[in-house]
LUMLUM-43020 format. One record per residue (C-alpha): chain; residue in one letter; y, x negated, z negated. Coordinates in pm, 1 decimal, decimal comma, m for minus. Layout:
<nodes>
node chaine = A; residu = A; py = Y; px = X; pz = Z
...
</nodes>
This chain:
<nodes>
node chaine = A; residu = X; py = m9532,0; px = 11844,0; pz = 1838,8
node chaine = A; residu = X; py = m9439,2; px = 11507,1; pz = 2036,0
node chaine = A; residu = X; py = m9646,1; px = 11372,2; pz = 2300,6
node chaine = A; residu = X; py = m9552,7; px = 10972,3; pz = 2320,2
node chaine = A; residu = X; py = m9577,1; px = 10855,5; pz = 2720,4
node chaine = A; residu = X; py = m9475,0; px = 10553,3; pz = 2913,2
node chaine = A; residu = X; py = m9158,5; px = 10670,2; pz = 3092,2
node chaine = A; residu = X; py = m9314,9; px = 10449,0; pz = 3412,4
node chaine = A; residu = X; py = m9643,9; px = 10621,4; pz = 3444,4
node chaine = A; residu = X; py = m9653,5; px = 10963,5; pz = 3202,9
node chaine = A; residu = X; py = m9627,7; px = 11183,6; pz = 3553,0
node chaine = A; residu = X; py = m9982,8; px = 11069,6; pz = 3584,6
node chaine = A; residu = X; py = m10108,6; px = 11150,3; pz = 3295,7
node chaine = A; residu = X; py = m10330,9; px = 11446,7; pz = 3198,1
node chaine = A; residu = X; py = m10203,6; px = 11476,3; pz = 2833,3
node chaine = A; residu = X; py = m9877,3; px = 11528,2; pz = 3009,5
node chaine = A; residu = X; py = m10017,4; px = 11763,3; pz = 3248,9
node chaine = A; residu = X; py = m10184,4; px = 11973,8; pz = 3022,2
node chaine = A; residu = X; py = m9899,4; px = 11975,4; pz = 2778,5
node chaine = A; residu = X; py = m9646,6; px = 12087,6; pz = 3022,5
node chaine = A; residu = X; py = m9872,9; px = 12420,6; pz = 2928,3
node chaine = A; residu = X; py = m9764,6; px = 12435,7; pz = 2582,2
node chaine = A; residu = X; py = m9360,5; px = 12513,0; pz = 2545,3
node chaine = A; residu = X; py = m9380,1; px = 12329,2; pz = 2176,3
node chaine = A; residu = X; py = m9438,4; px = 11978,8; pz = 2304,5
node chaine = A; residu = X; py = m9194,4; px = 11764,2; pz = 2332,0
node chaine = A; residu = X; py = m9244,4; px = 11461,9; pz = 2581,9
node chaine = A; residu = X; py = m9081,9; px = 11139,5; pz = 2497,0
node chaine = A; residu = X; py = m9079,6; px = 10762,1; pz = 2575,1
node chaine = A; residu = X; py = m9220,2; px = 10517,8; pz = 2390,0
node chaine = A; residu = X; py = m8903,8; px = 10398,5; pz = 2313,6
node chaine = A; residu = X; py = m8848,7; px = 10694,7; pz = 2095,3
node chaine = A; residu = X; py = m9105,6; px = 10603,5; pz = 1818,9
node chaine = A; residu = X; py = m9004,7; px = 10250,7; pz = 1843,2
node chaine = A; residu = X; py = m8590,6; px = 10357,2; pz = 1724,5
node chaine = A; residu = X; py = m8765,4; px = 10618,5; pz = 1489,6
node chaine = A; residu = X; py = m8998,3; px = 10330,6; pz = 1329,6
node chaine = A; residu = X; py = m8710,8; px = 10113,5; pz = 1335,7
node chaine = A; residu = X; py = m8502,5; px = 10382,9; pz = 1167,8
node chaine = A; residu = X; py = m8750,0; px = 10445,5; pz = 886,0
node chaine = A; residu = X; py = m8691,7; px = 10828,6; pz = 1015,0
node chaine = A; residu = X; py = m8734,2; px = 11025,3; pz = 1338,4
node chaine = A; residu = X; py = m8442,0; px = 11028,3; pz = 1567,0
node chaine = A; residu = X; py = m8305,7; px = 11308,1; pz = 1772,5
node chaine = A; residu = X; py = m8516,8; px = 11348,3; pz = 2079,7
node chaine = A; residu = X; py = m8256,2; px = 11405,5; pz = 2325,0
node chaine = A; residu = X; py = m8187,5; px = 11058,2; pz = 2532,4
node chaine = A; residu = X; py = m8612,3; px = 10995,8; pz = 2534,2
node chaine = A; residu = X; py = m8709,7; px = 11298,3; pz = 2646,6
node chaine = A; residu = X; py = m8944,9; px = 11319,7; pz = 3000,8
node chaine = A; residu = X; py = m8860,6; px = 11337,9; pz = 3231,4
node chaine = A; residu = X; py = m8540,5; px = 11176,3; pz = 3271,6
node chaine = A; residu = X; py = m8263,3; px = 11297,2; pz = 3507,4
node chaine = A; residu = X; py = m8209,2; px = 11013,4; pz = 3813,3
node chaine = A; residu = X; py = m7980,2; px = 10746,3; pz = 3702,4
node chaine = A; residu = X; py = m7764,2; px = 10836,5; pz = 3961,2
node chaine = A; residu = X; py = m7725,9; px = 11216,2; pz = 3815,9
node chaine = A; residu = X; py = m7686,1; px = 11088,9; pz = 3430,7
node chaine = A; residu = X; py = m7385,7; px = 11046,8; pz = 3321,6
node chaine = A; residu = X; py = m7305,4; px = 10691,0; pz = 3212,3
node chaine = A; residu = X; py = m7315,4; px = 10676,5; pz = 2872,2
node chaine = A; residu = X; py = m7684,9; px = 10804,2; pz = 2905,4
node chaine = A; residu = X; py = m7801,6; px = 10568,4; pz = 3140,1
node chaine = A; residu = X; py = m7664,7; px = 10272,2; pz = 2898,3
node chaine = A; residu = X; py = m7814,4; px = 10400,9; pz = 2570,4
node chaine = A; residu = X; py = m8169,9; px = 10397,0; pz = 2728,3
node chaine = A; residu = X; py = m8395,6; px = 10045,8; pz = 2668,5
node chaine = A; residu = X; py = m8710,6; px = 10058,0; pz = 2879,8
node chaine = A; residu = X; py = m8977,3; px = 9852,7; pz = 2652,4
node chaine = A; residu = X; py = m9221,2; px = 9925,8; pz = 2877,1
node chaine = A; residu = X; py = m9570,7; px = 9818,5; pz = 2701,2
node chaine = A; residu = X; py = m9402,4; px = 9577,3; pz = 2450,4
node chaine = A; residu = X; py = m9650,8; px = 9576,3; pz = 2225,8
node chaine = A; residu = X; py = m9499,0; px = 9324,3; pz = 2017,0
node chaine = A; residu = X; py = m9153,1; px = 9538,2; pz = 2012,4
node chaine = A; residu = X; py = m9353,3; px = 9817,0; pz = 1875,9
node chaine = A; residu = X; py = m9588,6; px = 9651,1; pz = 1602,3
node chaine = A; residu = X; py = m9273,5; px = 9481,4; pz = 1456,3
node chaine = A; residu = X; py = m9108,8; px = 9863,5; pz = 1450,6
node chaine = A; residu = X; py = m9364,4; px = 9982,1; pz = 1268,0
node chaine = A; residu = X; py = m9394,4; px = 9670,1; pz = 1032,2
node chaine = A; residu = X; py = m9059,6; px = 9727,4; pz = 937,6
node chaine = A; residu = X; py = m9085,9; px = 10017,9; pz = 906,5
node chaine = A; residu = X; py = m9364,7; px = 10010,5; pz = 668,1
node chaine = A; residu = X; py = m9189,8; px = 9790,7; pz = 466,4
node chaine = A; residu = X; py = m8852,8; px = 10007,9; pz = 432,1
node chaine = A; residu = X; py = m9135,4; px = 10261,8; pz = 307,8
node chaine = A; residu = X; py = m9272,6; px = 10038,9; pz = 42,1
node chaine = A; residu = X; py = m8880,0; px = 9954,7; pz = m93,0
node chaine = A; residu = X; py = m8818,9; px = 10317,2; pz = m113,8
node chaine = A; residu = X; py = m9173,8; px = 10434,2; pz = m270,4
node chaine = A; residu = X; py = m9128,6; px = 10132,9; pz = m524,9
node chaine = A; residu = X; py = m8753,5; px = 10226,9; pz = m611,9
node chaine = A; residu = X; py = m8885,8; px = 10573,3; pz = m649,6
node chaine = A; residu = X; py = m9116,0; px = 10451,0; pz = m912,8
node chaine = A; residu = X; py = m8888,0; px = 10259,3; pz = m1100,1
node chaine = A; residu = X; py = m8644,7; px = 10552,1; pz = m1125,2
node chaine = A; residu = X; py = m8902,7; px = 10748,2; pz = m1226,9
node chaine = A; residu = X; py = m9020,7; px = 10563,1; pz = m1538,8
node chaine = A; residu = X; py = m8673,4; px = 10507,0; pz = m1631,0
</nodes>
């Protein structure tokens, strides 16, 4: 449903060319999965999806909401770490209730 793209360098890509075909896919930064992982839930698509009007056309607000990680790796692992571990809490409290 979501194909995940460097907002530098996704024009380039084939995935993104050949998913331009299919009106389901929904093109987004990395940036997107990073907040989402962060989150422990998916957030709305709508400020990280590509492409991205001109900062001089977007209003703003828009143009301040948007981080550009780029490739920072590290950024991302420590997303999904987190996230990961906000999983765990929850699964484990789960249990707990569970058996009570």
């Amino acid at each position: 449903t979501h194909l995940v793209c460097d907002a530098k360098t996704f024009m380039d890509s084939d995935k993104y060319k050949a998913a331009r075909e299919w009106s389901s896919v929904v093109t987004v930064c990395t940036e997107w999965l990073v907040r989402s992982a962060r989150n422990g839930y998916f957030v709305t698509e709508e400020d990280f999806v590509l492409p991205r009007p001109s900062p001089a056309a977007a209003e703003p607000q828009q143009v301040a909401g948007l981080v550009d990680l780029g490739s920072s790796v590290e950024a991302f692992a420590e997303a999904i770490a987190d996230s990961a571990k906000a999983v765990q809490a929850a699964q484990k409290s789960l249990s707990k209730s569970r058996r009570a």
